[in-house]
DOTOR-240970 format. One record per residue (C-alpha): x, y, z; residue in one letter. Coordinates in steps of 0.25 Angstrom, whole numbers, plus 5000, padded with zeros to 4 digits. Layout:
BEGIN
XYZA...
This chain:
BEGIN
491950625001X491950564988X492150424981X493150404971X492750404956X492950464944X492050564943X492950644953X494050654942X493650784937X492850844949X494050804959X495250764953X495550854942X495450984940X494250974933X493450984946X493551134946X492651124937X491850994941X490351044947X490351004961X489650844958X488650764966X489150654972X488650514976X489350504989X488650624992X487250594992X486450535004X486150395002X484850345005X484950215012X483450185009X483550174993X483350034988X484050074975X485350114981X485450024993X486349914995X485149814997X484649834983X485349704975X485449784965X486549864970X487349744978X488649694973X488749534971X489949504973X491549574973X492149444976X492949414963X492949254960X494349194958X493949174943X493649284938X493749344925X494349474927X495349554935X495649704938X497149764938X496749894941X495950034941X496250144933X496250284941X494950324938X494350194944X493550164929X494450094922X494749964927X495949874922X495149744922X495549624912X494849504910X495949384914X495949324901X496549474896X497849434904X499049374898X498549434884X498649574878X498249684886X497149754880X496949864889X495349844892X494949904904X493549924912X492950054913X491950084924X490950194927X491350324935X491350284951X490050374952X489350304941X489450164950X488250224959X488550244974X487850124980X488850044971X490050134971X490050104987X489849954984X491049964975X491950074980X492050124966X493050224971X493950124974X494450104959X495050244959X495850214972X496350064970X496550074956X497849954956X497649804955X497049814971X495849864962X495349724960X494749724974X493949844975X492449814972X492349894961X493449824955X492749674958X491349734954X491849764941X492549644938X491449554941X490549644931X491649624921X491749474924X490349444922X490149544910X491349484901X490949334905X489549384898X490249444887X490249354874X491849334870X492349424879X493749384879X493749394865X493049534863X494249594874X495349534867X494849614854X494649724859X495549854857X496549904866X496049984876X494449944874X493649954886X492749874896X491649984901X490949964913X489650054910X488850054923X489150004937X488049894943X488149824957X487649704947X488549684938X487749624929X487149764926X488549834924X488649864908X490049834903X490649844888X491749794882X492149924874X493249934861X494050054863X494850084849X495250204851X496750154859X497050094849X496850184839X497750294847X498950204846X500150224834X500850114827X502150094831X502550144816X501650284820X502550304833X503950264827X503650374816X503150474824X504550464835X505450424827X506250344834X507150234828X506350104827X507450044838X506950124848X505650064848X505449934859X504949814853X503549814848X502649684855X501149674850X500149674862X499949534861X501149504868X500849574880X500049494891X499249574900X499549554916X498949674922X498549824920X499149874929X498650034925X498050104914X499350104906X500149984911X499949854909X500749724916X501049624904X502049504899X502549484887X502749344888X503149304873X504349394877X504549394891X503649294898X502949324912X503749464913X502949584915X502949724907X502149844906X501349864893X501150024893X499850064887X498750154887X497250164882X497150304884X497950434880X498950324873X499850464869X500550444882X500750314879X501450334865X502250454872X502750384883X503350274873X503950384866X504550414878X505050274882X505750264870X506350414870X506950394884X508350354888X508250244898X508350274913X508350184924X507350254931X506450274918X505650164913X506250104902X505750114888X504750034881X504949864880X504049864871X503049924861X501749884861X500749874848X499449824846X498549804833X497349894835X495849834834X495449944825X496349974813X497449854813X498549974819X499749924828X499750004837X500750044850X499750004864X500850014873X502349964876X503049874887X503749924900X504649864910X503749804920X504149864935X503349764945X503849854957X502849954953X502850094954X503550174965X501950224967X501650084973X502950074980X502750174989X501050164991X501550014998X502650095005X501650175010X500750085013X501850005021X501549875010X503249885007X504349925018X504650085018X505350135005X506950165009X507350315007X508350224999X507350204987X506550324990X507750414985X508250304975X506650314969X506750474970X508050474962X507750354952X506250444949X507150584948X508250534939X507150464930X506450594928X507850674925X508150584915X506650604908X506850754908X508350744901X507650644891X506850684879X505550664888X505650774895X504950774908X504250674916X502650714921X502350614930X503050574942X502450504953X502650354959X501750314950X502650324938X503850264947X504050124946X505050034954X506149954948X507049844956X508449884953X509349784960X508549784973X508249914973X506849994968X507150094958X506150194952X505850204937X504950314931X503650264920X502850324911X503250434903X502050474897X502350634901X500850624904X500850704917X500550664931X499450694942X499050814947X499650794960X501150754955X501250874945X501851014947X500651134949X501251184935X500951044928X499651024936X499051144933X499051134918X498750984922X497451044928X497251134916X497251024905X496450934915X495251044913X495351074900X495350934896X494350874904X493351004909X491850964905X491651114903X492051154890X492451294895X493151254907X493851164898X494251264887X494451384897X495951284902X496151244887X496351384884X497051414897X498051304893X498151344879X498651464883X499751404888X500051284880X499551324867X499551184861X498751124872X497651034869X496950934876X497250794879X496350674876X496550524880X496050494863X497450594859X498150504849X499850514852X500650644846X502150644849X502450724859X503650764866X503250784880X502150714881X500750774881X500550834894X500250994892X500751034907X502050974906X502450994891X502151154894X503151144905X504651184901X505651074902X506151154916X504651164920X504551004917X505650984927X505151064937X503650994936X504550854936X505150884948X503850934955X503350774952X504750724958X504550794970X503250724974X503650594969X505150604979X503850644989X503050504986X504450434986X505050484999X503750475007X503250355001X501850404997X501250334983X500650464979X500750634982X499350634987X499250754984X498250854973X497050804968X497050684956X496650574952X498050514958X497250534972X496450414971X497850344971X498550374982X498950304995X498050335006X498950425014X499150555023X500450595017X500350695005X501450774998X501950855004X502250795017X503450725021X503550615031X504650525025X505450625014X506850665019X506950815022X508050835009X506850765001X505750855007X506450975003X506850924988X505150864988X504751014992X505651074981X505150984970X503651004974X503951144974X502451204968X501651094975X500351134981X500351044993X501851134999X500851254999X499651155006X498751134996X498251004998X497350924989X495750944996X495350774994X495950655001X495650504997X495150425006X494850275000X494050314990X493550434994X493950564991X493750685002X493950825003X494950845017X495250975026X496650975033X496450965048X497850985052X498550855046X497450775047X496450765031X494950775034X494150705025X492850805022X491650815014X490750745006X491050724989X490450854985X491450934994X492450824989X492250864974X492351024980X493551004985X494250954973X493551054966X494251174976X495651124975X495651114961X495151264958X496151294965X497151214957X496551254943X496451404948X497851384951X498151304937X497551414929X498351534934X499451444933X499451434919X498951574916X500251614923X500951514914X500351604900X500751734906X502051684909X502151644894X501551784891X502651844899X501851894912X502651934923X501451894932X501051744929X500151734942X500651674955X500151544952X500951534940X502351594948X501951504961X502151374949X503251414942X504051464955X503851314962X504151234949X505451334947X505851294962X505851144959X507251084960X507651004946X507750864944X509350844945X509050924958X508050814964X508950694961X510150774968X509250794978X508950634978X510150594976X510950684989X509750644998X509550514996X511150474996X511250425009X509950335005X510550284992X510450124990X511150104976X512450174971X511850234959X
């Protein structure tokens, strides 16, 4: 068993823990019961109060996925410019375990939505902020200078809060990343009618962050009480400049969201630069198709009709048809997450978000994506130097032009985005992966699960706490299955390779299969072991995978069988005009609207 926390990123989650020494862990070590310095007699180590008071000065609209960075505003920050100051905490592991139990620090990587104001560790953090900024001499002032993307750091985790160590801490370096709107129009050329309208930040009024890179606003100057979404980001803002690019390049679609409202400019602290922070959306307040079947699910709304299940399959299918025969190209990231619902006369209707070609989770991509995916991961990210430049130059030797990516990287044009795995691929190979993503999302759509619950990722700590994991079907028609199977053609799981860990609240534990029943066994150490087992295996399998991929390009007749085992299940995959024939023959008799 072991707790939730960030330290488990890279020594479970990612492929990194192949190379991740086997940890000691807290939850691990005997407590004695007997020691006055750890026991919950001492005062020192009680909690006085998680009660929030009706007035109070702050409030939390959510976690982000790590469970550090909290989206926590002051309340006289809304109804004025979003700023994007957020609160950093410690690792989980760095709260102590005596306070990590009182708090249930894990809790902020599984409840990371705006039900994250009640957990403890939420409360206990904002009654440290409360009291810190009601000491802080013109606080109000001081954040409303700050720069964009500036930071509030938590430095050390305390029962009493009064001994908890927090700064309120300038981050320039946002803003210093972003171009003029002057730098992007010359560097796309595209005709200055193409371009939305330009507002300045100030006319946006904060309402709620809902996630890292979306913000609920009004403009009310222009359009009252109505909401929007202001798209920003204060890491990796390339994606954010490529998705634009791609808004404004892309034919509208009803299933596609549509381009840009707005542009959004902000006059930088340091230099005087205007800069582009972000741009205006349509606002959705159905939410995203993710939501709409977790409460499914959950029995929270009525069962979801075969009706909208296929109406849903063939709105996401036709939206990704019309990407490929655009100039974007493909689309890397298909799950309910990136689905939201629109209300078209009466009926829900499924639009496709975020463009930024960035790439998915380990558990929605294609092995022929992942494994490079896995590669990247451990050449970017290794503390070994040698580990680390033993995958770069295994990746150079495929993609010579590789180099790593950093969060600091300032925006280059790109056509395709910035993601190695999938810019490698051929336009037939981008299908194929595409289709791979489609397959699992008609498996969450038709057996109304939130998530694949499948591989192992950060994404784990998200999903619905359920038995059902692809592949299996309880709900899917027969015709459905057979089209799933076909487009999951290269999946592990058809083979019964099953991730080794299963959530349980907010604990992770290693399982054996006991005929259909999950066992949940061992302690945090054979946790992390594991982890590490099933992800040898994987980069094992990454790496001859790849090396096939440089002797295929040298012309070998033997590539490995790895490498042919990839290739032969991608090339098996049906096409995307195949799928909506698919969807649309099936699902006629269930058809609701004429079109």
């Amino acid at each position: 068993m072991m707790e939730a926390s960030i330290d488990m990123f890279d020594a479970v989650c990612n492929p990194t823990a192949v190379y991740t020494p086997i940890l000691g862990w807290d939850e691990d070590l005997v407590q004695d019961s007997t020691n006055w310095q750890t026991s919950n007699l001492n005062p020192k180590n009680r909690i006085n109060t998680l009660t929030l008071p009706s007035e109070f000065r702050w409030r939390l609209d959510g976690i982000d996925v790590d469970g550090t960075r909290f989206f926590a505003v002051p309340l006289f920050a809304l109804k004025t410019p979003p700023l994007r100051i957020d609160v950093y905490i410690p690792s989980q592991s760095e709260h102590g375990l005596v306070l990590r139990e009182a708090l249930q620090s894990g809790s902020a990587m599984v409840w990371t939505g705006i039900g994250a104001q009640d957990l403890a560790l939420s409360k206990h953090i904002l009654h440290a902020l409360d009291l810190w900024s009601s000491e802080f001499p013109d606080f109000e002032k001081q954040y409303n200078e700050l720069p964009f993307g500036s930071r509030i750091i938590i430095d050390n985790m305390c029962a009493d809060i009064r001994q908890m160590e927090i700064y309120l801490v300038p981050v320039y370096d946002v803003e210093q990343q972003w171009y003029s709107l002057k730098n992007l129009q010359d560097m796309w050329k595209f005709p200055s009618h193409d371009w939305p309208e330009v507002l300045d930040l100030s006319e946006l009024k904060l309402q709620y962050q809902h996630h890292e890179a979306i913000t609920i606003v009004e403009i009310p100057k222009r359009h009252g009480a109505q909401n929007f979404i202001f798209k920003s980001l204060v890491r990796d803002s390339k994606y954010l400049y490529h998705e634009l690019k791609m808004l404004l390049t892309l034919d509208p679609h009803p299933n596609v969201i549509s381009r840009p409202l707005y542009v959004v400019t902000k006059k930088c602290r340091f230099g005087g630069k205007i800069g582009i922070c972000g741009f205006v959306l349509k606002y959705y307040p159905h939410g995203t198709l993710r939501n709409e079947l977790w409460k499914s699910a959950s029995a929270t709304i009525p069962p979801i009709s075969l009706s909208d299940q296929f109406c849903w399959a063939r709105d996401v299918t036709q939206a990704v048809i019309h990407i490929n025969n655009s100039a974007l190209g493909f689309y890397p990231d298909i799950k309910p997450d990136n689905v939201v619902l629109s209300a078209e006369n009466g009926v829900l209707r499924a639009v496709l978000i975020d463009l930024e070609q960035r790439g998915g989770w380990y558990s929605w991509s294609p092995p022929e994506v992942a494994y490079i995916e896995y590669l990247e991961y451990i050449a970017t990210r290794s503390n070994d130097y040698a580990v680390a430049e033993k995958h770069k130059k295994l990746l150079r030797s495929f993609i010579q032009s590789w180099k790593p990516l950093t969060q600091g990287d300032r925006y280059h044009d790109s056509e395709h985005g910035f993601s190695s795995a999938w810019v490698s691929l051929s336009r037939s190979e981008r299908e194929a992966a595409q289709v791979f993503m489609l397959g699992k999302l008609m498996w969450c759509i038709f057996e109304c699960s939130s998530s694949v619950n499948c591989a192992l990722g950060v994404d784990m700590f998200h999903e619905q706490d359920t038995r059902l994991r692809f592949p299996t079907f309880q709900s899917t028609p027969a015709e459905m299955q057979s089209l799933i199977q076909s487009c999951t053609a290269g999946a592990a799981e058809w083979r019964g390779k099953y991730r080794p860990l299963v959530i349980s609240g907010t604990k992770l534990f290693p399982v054996k299969e006991h005929g259909q029943i999950e066992l949940k066994v061992g302690n945090a150490h054979e946790t992390q072991l594991a982890a590490k087992e099933w992800w040898c295996e994987e980069v094992n399998d990454a790496v001859a995978f790849l090396e096939g991929k440089v002797k295929r390009l040298a012309n070998y007749d033997d590539c490995g069988a790895i490498f042919h085992e990839v290739t032969s299940s991608a090339s098996q995959r049906p096409s995307l005009q195949h799928v909506l024939a698919t969807i649309e023959k099936v699902g006629k008799p269930f058809r609701s609207d004429p079109t």
